[in-house]
Structures are given as C-alpha cells and as structure tokens.
C-alpha positions in Angstrom: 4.9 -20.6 -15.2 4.7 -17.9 -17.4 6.3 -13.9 -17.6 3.6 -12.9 -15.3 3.2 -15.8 -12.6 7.5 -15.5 -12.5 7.2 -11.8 -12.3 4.4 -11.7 -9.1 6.6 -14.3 -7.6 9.7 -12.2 -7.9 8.2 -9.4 -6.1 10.2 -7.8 -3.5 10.6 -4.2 -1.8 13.2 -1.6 -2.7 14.2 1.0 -0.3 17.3 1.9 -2.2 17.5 3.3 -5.4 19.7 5.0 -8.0 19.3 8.6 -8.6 17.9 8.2 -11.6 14.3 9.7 -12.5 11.3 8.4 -13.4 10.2 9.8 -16.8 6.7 11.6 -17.0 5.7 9.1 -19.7 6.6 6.0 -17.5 4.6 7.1 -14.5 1.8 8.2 -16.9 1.8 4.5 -18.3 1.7 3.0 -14.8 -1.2 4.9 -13.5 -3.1 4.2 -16.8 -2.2 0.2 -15.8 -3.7 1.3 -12.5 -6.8 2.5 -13.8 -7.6 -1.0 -15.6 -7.8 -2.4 -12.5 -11.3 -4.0 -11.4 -13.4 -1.2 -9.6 -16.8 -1.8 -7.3 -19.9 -0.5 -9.9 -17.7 1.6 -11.4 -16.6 3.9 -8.6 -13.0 4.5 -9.7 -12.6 5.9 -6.2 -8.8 5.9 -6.6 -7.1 9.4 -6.4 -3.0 9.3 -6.9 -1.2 12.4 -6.7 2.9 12.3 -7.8 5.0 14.5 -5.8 7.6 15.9 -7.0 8.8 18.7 -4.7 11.9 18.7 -3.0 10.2 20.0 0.6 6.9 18.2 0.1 8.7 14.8 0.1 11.4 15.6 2.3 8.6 16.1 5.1 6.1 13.4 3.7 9.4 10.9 4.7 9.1 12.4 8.2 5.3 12.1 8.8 5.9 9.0 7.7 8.6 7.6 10.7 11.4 8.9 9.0 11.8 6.9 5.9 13.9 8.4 3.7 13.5 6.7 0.5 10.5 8.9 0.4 12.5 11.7 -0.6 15.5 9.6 -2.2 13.4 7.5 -4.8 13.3 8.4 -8.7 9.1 9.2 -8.1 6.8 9.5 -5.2 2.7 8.8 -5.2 0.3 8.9 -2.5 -2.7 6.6 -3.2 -6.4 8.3 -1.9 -9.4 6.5 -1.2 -11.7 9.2 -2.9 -15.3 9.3 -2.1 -15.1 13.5 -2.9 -15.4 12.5 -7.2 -18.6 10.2 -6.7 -20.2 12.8 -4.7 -19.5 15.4 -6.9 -21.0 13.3 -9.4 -23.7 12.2 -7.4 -25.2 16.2 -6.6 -24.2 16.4 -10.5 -27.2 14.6 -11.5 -29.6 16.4 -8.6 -28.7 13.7 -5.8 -28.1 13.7 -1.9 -24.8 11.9 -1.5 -25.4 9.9 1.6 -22.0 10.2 3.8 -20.4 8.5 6.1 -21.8 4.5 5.0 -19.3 1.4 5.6 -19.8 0.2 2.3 -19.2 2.9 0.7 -15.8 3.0 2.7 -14.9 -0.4 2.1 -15.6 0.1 -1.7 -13.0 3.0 -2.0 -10.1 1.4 0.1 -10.3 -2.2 -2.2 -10.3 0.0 -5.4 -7.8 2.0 -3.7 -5.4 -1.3 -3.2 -6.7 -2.9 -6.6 -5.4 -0.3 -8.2 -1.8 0.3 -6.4 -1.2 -3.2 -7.2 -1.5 -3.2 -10.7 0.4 -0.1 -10.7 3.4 -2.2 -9.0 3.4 -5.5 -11.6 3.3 -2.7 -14.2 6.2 -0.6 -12.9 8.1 -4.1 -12.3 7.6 -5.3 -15.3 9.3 -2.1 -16.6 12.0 -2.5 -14.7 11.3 -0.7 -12.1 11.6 -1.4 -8.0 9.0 -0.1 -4.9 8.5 0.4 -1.6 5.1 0.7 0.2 4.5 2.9 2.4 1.8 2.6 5.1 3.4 4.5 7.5 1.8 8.0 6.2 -1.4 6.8 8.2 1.1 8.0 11.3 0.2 11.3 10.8 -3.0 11.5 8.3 -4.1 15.1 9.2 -0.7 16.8 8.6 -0.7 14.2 5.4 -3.8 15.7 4.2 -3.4 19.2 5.0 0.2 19.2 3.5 -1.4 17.8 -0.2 -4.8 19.8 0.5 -7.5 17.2 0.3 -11.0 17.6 0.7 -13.2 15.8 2.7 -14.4 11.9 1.6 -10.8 12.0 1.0 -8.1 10.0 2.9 -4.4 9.2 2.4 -4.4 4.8 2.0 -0.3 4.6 1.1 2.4 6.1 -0.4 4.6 4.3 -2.7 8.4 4.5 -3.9 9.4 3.9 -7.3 12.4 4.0 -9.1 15.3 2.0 -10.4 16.5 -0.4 -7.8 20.5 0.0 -6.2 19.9 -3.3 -4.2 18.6 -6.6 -5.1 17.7 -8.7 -1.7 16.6 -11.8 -1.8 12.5 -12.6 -2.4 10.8 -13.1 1.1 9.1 -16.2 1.7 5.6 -16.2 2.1 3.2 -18.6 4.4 3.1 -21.8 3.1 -0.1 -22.1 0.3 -1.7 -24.9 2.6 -2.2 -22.4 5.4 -3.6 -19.6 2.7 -5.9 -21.8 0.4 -8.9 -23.5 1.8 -11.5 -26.3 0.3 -14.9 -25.4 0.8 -14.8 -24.6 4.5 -12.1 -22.9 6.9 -10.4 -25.8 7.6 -8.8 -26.5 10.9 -8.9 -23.0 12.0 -6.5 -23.3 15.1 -4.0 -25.7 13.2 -0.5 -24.3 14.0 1.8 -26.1 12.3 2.1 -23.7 8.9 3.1 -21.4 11.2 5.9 -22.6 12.7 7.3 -24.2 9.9 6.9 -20.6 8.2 8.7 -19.1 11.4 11.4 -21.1 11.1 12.0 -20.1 7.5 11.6 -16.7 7.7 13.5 -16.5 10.3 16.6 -18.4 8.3 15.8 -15.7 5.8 16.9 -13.0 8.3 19.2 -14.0 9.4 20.6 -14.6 6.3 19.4 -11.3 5.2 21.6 -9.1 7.8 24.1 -12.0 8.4 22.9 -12.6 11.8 22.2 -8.9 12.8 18.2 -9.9 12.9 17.0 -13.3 14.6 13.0 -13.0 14.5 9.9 -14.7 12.9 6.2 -14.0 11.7 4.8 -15.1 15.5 7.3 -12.1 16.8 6.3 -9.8 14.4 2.6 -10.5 15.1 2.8 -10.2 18.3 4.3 -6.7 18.1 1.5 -6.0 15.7 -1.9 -7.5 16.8 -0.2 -7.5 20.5 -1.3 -3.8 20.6 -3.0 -0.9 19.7 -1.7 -0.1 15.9 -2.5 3.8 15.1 -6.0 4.1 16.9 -6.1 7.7 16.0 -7.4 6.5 12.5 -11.1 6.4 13.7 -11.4 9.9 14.8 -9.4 10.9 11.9 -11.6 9.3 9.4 -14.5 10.4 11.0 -13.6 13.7 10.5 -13.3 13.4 7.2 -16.9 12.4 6.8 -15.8 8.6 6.9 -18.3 8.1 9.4 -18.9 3.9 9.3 -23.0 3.9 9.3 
C-alpha cells in the first residue's frame, strides 16, 4: 500500500467542520485536479460553480432537506452536468446540436462524477474533509433558478469542504468478493456477502452512535429501491432539454 491506495481507503464523510475558510488558491488547485480527470471524447462537460454567499447557501441547505453543513462548511460547490458548453461549441463551428440523446446524457453525468472524485482525493490529500450532497436533486428547479443555469444544464451534487471538527470511524464497505467478478457475473443471486456485510455494518452503527442506530445495508436498501426515490427528476430533466432519445 502506498500514500494513495491508504488515502482512498481512508475516505470518509465530514459533516462537521471548523470555521475555518478554504483559501481561493486551494479550491483553485482542486478544481484544476478535477479537470485532469478522464473525460468521454473530450467533452469536459463538468460545470462547478463555488458559492460563497451567505443567503445562497443558507437556502441551498434547505432545498437540500435541511442539511446544514451546507451553509456551515469552509467552501461550497455544486457539480453541473453541462451539455450548454459543447453546444455552444457545436453551432460555433456551423453545427446543429442534436438535444435531448441518452448518450449524450450519460457522457456528461460520468464526467460530471469523474471529476468530483478526483476533486475529493485532491482536497483530502490536502488535508481537507467532504460531504456529498445528492440531496439538491430534492428540489432541482428551485436549484437551478437560484444559480441561474441554462438549459442542457442540470445540478448532479453539491459538495462540502473544509477542515474536519470530527473524525468518525471509516465505513466498511461490501466485501471485495461480492464487488469483483472473473469473467462472468458470477452467482448473481448469492446472498451470503450480504449478510455478512449487514452484520458488520451494522456493528459499525452501533458502535458509531453507541447503540442509538441498530440497522444494516438490506434496511437501508429496502428504504431505498423499496420505493419511488425523487421521480420528479424525469420531467425535470426533460425540461431542461435532457430528453433521453
């Protein structure tokens, strides 16, 4: 194991942080980490915006279930899947940009997540603690009226950063035997990963909140994939020219 392998496997999320700032030149070096990041023929269809005003964040933690590290952290950005740029750059060159194809959707969310994470190993390795947060695709109209994006634009995740005031413990992850395959998807309806995994997570927990939380991965998926999960994203995306063809 080396700095890097130890540092991915150190990863954990912060949701409480000093009051420190995050200097321009810091968040400047991150993003440019970000930009390295592999990206689909070149489509770079990552948009980050840093917000920094008081008001702006204060009501981006509400739209986004009332997290309030969103406000609290040293530096806020809101990762875009950005089709806007390669259209403008499309008509640039005399060209009909041809909205609203899947691909061309799927393209700009993996770039989008490519690049997030290689913004987070970068701001870790500086020191630095995040939070993800997915829970801005609550509200993704008021999201994208309040930061004024155009369309082919949507809001993927926001993310915390800032110096960590907490250091929980790492949260274990499926065993590798469940996640790694040979050649084939192998024994697709084998359970037994995932119960041993339940039972350690759920030590972890506990352990966690001394007691307060007695759960596992099976609960948590079945309050996940047991329902509907924000089905108001298809007519939203839609209307922002996202149109799946």
């Amino acid at each position: 194991m080396n700095e890097v392998t130890r540092l991915l496997k150190l990863h954990k999320s912060i949701r409480k942080f000093t009051d420190q700032k995050v200097s321009d030149e810091l968040i400047n070096e991150i993003v440019s980490c970000g930009q390295a990041a592999a990206t689909s023929s070149n489509i770079q269809a990552t948009t980050v915006i840093r917000v920094r005003d008081d008001k702006k964040r204060e009501k981006l933690a509400e739209l986004a279930g009332g997290q309030g590290y969103v406000s609290r952290a040293g530096a806020f950005l809101m990762f875009c899947a950005d089709l806007h740029r390669p259209q403008l750059a499309c008509e640039l060159k005399g060209g009909d940009f041809s909205e609203g194809m899947t691909e061309h959707f799927i393209i700009a969310t993996a770039d989008v997540a490519l690049f997030a994470q290689n913004c987070v190993v970068a701001a870790e390795s500086l020191g630095l603690g995040i939070c993800y947060i997915g829970g801005i695709r609550n509200n993704p109209q008021s999201v994208s009226e309040l930061l004024d994006l155009p369309d082919q634009v949507y809001p993927l995740f926001g993310l915390c950063l800032g110096y960590p005031d907490q250091d929980p413990e790492v949260k274990p992850r499926l065993p590798l035997s469940t996640v790694l395959k040979e050649e084939r998807y192998q024994n697709p309806d084998d359970t037994s990963g995932i119960t041993a995994y339940d039972e350690q997570i759920r030590e972890y927990y506990k352990s966690r909140t001394g007691g307060k939380k007695d759960s596992c991965w099976s609960d948590e998926m079945k309050a996940l994939v047991g329902k509907e999960s924000r089905p108001h994203m298809r007519d939203f995306l839609r209307k922002r020219g996202f149109l799946m063809k």
